[in-house]
Every structure is written in C-alpha cells, then in structure tokens.
C-alpha positions as CSV (number, residue, x, y, z in Angstrom):
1,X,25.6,19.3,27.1
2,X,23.1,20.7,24.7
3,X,24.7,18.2,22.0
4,X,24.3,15.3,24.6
5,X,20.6,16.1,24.9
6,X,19.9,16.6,20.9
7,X,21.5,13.5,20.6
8,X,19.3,12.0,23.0
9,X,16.2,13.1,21.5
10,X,16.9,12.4,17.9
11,X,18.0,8.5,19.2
12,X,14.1,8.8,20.8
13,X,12.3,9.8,17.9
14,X,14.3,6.9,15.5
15,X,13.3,4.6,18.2
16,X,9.8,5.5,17.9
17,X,10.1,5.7,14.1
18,X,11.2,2.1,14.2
19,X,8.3,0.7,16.5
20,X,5.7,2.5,14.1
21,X,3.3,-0.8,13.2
22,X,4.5,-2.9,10.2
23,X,1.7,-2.2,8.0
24,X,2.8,1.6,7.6
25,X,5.8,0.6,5.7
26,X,5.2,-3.1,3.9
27,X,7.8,-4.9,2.0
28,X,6.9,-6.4,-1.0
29,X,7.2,-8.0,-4.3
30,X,3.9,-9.8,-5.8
31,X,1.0,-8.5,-4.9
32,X,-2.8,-9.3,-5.1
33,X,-5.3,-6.8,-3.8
34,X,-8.9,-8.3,-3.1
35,X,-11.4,-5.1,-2.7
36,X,-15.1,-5.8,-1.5
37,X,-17.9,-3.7,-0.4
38,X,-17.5,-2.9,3.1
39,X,-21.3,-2.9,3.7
40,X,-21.8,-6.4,1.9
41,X,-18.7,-8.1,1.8
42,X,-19.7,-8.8,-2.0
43,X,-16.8,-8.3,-4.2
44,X,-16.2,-5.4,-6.4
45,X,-16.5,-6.0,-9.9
46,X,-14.4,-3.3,-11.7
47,X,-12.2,-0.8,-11.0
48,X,-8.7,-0.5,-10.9
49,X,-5.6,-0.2,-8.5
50,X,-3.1,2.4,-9.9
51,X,0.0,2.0,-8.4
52,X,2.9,4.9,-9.1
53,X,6.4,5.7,-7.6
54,X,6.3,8.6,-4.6
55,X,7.7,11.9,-6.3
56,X,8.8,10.1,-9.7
57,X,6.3,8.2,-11.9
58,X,3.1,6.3,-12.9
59,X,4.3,2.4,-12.9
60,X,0.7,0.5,-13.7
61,X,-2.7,0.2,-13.3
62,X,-4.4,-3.3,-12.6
63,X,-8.0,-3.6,-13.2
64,X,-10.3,-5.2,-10.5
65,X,-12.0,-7.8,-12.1
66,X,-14.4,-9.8,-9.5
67,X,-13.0,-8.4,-6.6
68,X,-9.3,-9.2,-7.8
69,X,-6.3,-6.9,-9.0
70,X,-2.8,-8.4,-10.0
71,X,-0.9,-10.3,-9.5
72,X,1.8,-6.6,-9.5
73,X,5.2,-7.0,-9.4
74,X,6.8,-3.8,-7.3
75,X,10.7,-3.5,-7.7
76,X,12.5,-2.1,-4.8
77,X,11.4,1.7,-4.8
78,X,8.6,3.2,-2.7
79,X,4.8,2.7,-4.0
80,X,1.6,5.0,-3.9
81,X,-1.5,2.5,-4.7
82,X,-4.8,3.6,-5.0
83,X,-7.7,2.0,-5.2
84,X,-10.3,3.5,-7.5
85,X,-13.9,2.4,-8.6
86,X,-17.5,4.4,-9.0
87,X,-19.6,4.8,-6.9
88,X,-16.9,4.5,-3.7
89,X,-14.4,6.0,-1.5
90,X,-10.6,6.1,-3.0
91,X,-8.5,4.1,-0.9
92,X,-4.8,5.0,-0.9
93,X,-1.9,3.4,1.1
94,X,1.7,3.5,1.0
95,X,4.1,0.1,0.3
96,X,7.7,-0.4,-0.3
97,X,8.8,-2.5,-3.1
98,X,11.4,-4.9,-2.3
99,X,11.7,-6.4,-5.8
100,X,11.6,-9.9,-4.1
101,X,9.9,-11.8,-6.5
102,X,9.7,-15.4,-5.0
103,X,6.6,-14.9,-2.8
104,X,3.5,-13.3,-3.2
105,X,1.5,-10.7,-0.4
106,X,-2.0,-11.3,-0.2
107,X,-4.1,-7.8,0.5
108,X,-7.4,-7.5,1.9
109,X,-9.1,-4.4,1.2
110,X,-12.9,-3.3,1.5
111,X,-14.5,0.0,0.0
112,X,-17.0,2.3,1.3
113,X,-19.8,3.6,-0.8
114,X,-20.4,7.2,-1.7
C-alpha cells in the first residue's frame, strides 16, 4: 500500500513539474537579448550578457551594444545568463540550449537601477 501511495505522490509532483510555466525552462538555439532601463525604456548602452554552462564552464560573454547582445548560439546543454552592466541590478535566468540553429529567440529584458 505504502508503495501504491509513494507512487502516487511522486506521479503528482512530475505532474506539477511538467505544468511549471514555459519560461522557467526555454529551449533555444540563437539568441538575442534586448536590455533597457526599466524606469525609461531607453536602451542600455554597454554591458554584457555572460552566458556559462550550470556546474561545468564559462561558454561566452556578448557585449550590449545599444541595447543589443548576440546574436549567441547555445548547443544543447543547460545555460546560466547573466546580465551585467554598472550602475544596475544583475539579472540572471536560466535557459536550455537545444543546439537548434535554424531559428532565432528574441529576449526582452529591462534593468533596474542601483
């Protein structure tokens, strides 16, 4: 009964793994990250978005260059970007590389100041 009920449970918790919203676990190949200022809308104008393998490596770092990074190409592992300028908040977030080359994912991002 016991392994019934564990059974049970653990089929739950996938479940609600699965329904977790899309954006905590994006797929993608080309990327371009637009960062702006949250309280203008104005674009940044330098920085850069480092982007590194969870638990293994550095892979890149693309400078912001009027409110623009990449275009980055992420092969199929699992991605830490952060998004780093003076003068404002760091903003991280998590992606999976699917190494799928033939499209490119647009990303909208704004920064808060310090």
């Amino acid at each position: 009964m016991r392994g019934v009920i564990s059974g049970l449970i653990v089929a739950g918790l996938l479940t609600l793994a699965a329904a977790a919203p899309a954006s905590a676990h994006t797929s993608l190949g080309w990327v371009v990250v637009y960062v702006s200022d949250c309280q203008t809308g104005q674009p940044i104008q330098g920085g850069q978005a480092e982007f590194s393998v969870i638990h293994k490596f550095a892979v890149g770092v693309a400078p912001i260059v009027d409110g623009v990074a990449g275009p980055i190409g992420l092969g199929g592992n699992h991605y830490k970007m952060s998004i780093v300028v003076p003068g404002y908040h760091t903003l991280t977030r998590v992606f999976w590389g699917n190494g799928d080359f033939s499209t490119t994912t647009t990303l909208e991002y704004c920064l808060h100041p310090r």
